[in-house]
N, C-alpha and C positions, 0 to 999 in steps of 0.2 A: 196785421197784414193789409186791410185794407187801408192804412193811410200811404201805401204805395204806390209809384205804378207799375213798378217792375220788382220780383221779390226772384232771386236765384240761390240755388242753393248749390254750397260748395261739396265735392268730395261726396262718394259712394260706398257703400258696405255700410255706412252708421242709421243709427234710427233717424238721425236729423232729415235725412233724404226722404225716406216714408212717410214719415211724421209730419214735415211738412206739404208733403203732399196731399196725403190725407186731411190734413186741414183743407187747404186750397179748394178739391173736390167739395166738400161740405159746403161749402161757402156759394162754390157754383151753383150748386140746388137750389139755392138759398134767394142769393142776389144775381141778377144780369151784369154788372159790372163790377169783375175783379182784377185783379193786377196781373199781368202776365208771370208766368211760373216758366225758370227755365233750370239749367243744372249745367254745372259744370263741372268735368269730371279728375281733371287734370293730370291726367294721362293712366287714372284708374283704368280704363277699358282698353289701356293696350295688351296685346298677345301676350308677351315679354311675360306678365305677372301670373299667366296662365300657364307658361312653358317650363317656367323656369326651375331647375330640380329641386333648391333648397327651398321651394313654395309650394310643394304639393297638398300638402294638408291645407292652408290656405286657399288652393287653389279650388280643392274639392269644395269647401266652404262658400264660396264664393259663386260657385257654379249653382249650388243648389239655394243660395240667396237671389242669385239671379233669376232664375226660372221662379222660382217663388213670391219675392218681392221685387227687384229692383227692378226688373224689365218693365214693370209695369208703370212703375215710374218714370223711365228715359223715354220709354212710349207715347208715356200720357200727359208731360207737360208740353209746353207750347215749344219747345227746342234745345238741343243741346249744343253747348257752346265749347270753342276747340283754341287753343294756345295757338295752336299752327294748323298747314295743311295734312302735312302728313301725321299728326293726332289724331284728326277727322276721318284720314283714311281707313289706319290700322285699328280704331275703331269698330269701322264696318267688319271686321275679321275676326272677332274675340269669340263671343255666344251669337247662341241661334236667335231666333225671333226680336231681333235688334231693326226697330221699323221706327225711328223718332221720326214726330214731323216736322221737322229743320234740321241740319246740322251747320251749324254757323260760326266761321272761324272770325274769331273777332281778335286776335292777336294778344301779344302780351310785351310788356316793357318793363326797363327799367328808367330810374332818373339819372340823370347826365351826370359822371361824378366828377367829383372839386376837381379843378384846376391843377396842373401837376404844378408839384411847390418842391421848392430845396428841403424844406425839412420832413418832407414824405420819405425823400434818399435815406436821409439821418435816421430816421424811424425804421428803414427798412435794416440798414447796417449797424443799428442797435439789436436789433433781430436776428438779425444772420452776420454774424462775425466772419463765418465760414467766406462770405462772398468776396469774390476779388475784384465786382463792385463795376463788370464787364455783364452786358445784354446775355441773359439768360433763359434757357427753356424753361419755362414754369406748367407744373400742373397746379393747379388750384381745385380742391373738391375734398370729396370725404375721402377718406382712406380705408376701402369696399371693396372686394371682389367687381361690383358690378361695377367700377366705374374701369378697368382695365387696369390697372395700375402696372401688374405684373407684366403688362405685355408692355409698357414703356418702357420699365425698368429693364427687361430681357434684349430690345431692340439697343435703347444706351449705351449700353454693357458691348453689345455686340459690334457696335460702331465705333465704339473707341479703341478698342482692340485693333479696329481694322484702321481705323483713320488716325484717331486720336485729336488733340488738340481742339477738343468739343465744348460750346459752349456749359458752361456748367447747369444741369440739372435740377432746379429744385422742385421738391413735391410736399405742397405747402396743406395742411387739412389736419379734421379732427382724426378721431381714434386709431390713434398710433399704438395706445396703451391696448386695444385690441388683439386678436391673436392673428387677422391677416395684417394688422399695422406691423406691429414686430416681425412679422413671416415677411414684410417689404422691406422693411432696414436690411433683415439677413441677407435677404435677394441681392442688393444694393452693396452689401459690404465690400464688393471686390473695387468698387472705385472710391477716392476719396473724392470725384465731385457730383457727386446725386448728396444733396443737402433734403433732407429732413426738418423742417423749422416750426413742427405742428401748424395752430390754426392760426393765418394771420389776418387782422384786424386796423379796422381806422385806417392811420397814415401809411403803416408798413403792409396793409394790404394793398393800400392805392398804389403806394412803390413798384410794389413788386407787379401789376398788372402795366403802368407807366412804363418801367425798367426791362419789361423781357421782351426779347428777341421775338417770342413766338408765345402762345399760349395749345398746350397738346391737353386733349380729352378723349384719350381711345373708349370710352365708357358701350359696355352690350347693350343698354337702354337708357335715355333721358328724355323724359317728354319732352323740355324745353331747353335747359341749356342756360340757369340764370346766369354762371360765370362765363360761359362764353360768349353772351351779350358782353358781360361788364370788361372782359377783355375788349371788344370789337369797340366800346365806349370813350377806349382809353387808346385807341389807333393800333392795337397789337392784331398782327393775323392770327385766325387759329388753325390749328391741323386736328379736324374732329374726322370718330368715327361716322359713319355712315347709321348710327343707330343714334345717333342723336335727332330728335325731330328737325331741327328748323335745317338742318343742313342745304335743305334745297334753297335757302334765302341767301345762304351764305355762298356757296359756292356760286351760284347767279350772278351776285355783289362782285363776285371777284376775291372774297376779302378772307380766304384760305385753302386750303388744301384740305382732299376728301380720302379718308380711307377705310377699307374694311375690317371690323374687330378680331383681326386672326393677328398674328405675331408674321408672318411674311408679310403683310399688307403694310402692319406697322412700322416693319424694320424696313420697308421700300420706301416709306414717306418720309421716316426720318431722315435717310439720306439723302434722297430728291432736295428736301427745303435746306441739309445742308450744304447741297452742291448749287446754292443760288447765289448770284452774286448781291452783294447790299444792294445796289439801288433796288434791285426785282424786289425783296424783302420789305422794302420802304416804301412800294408802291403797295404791294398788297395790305401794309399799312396806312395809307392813304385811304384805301379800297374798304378798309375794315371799318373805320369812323363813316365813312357814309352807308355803309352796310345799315349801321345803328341808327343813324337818322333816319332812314330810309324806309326801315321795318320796325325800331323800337322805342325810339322815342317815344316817352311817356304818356305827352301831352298827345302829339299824335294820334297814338294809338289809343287813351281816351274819348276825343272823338269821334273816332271811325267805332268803337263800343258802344257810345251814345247813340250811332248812328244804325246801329245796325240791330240793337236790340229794341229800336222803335220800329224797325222798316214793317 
């Protein structure tokens, strides 16, 4: 530890949190000059994971590791570090005796992905046969309860019914072979265009964030939001919920539309961005690549970390 000068520790609840803690403290007794110790939590200390029904036993657990060990940890190193602002905030809301001395948003990125290429298309349409190869709504994420899924699918359903002639649907992500995956296909069966195409990867990932229209993430909780950076990377607007953290950057940016994770909230948004005429759509695609630049760039947001974990 001491040939650092900054030593952070990821992630909460495991012994590695204490543990090195507990080193750290020994050391201070010890010697005058140690590394600074900070933590970062990554979106462990939001509410969300405290509220939530099917995490009660969890939750209890959690509550009484709290009060027992970790608080005394997020207390007693030099600062806790946040993805975004509103990490930082909801945060402060979780447990009681929550008193770190910093909280310090030092952001988070991705790297800038390849160049859109013709054979990313190729890749994608080896993938999805199903596609007719026209700008499409894409969900990208796992296929979870928590990510909203069911309310996309229910608002789609309900749109086309009324409208019709809707860009086609895909909802691209692992455990399909799960029982809410399959419980989404069934949801989905009344249309032949909500494409299912599991998890995609490489070129035919990069296609399909290149190739759609819109990227949608009705999700009840995401600290951060990595696929909705990597859409905003790739010039795609997104239409997130309100429980995604970075929203407040995004909607600032210009570079999506905001809505709330109920099923009217959602079925209002998906109409609104379909009742836009293309350029509008093409500008808040303009809007969405400098979103990225502007908050996520990698290199960026490496030095403003550098910067901020010396201050």
């Amino acid at each position: 530890m001491l040939r650092f000068d900054v030593v952070i520790i990821h992630g909460l609840w495991m012994y590695n949190s204490y543990g090195t803690y507990r080193v750290w403290e020994k050391l201070k007794r010890k010697i005058s000059k140690v590394p600074r110790l900070y933590i970062m939590p990554h979106g462990m200390l939001d509410p969300y994971f405290q509220k939530a029904k099917e995490r009660k036993l969890k939750a209890v657990r959690n509550l009484f590791f709290w009060h027992l060990i970790e608080s005394k940890v997020v207390n007693g190193v030099d600062g806790v570090l946040f993805t975004c602002e509103q990490e930082l905030l909801l945060a402060r809301t979780t447990f009681s005796h929550y008193l770190p001395k910093r909280e310090i948003n030092i952001g988070y990125g991705v790297i800038e992905p390849p160049i859109k290429k013709m054979e990313m298309k190729g890749a994608l349409i080896s993938h999805i046969p199903e596609w007719n190869e026209k700008p499409f709504w894409l969900f990208m994420s796992r296929i979870h309860s928590k990510k909203g899924v069911d309310l996309l699918i229910n608002s789609y359903l309900k749109l086309e019914r009324v409208k019709g002639g809707l860009p086609q649907l895909i909802i691209a992500g692992p455990a399909l072979d799960a029982d809410y995956g399959r419980e989404m296909e069934e949801l989905a069966s009344p249309s032949k265009n909500i494409i299912f195409p599991g998890m995609l990867t490489k070129n035919a990932k990069w296609a399909a964030f290149y190739e759609a229209e819109a990227f949608i993430l009705p999700s009840h909780q995401e600290n951060f939001g990595i696929a909705v950076v990597e859409a905003l990377a790739c010039g795609t607007p997104v239409l997130i919920s309100d429980k995604i953290n970075i929203y407040r950057e995004v909607i600032d940016s210009g570079a999506g539309l905001l809505f709330s994770d109920t099923q009217d909230s959602c079925d209002q948004i998906l109409d609104e961005w379909n009742n836009f005429k293309d350029i509008k759509k093409e500008q808040y695609g303009l809007r969405a690549f400098e979103c990225y630049k502007k908050y996520y760039d990698i290199y960026e947001v490496a030095k403003k970390f550098k910067t901020k974990i010396h201050d």
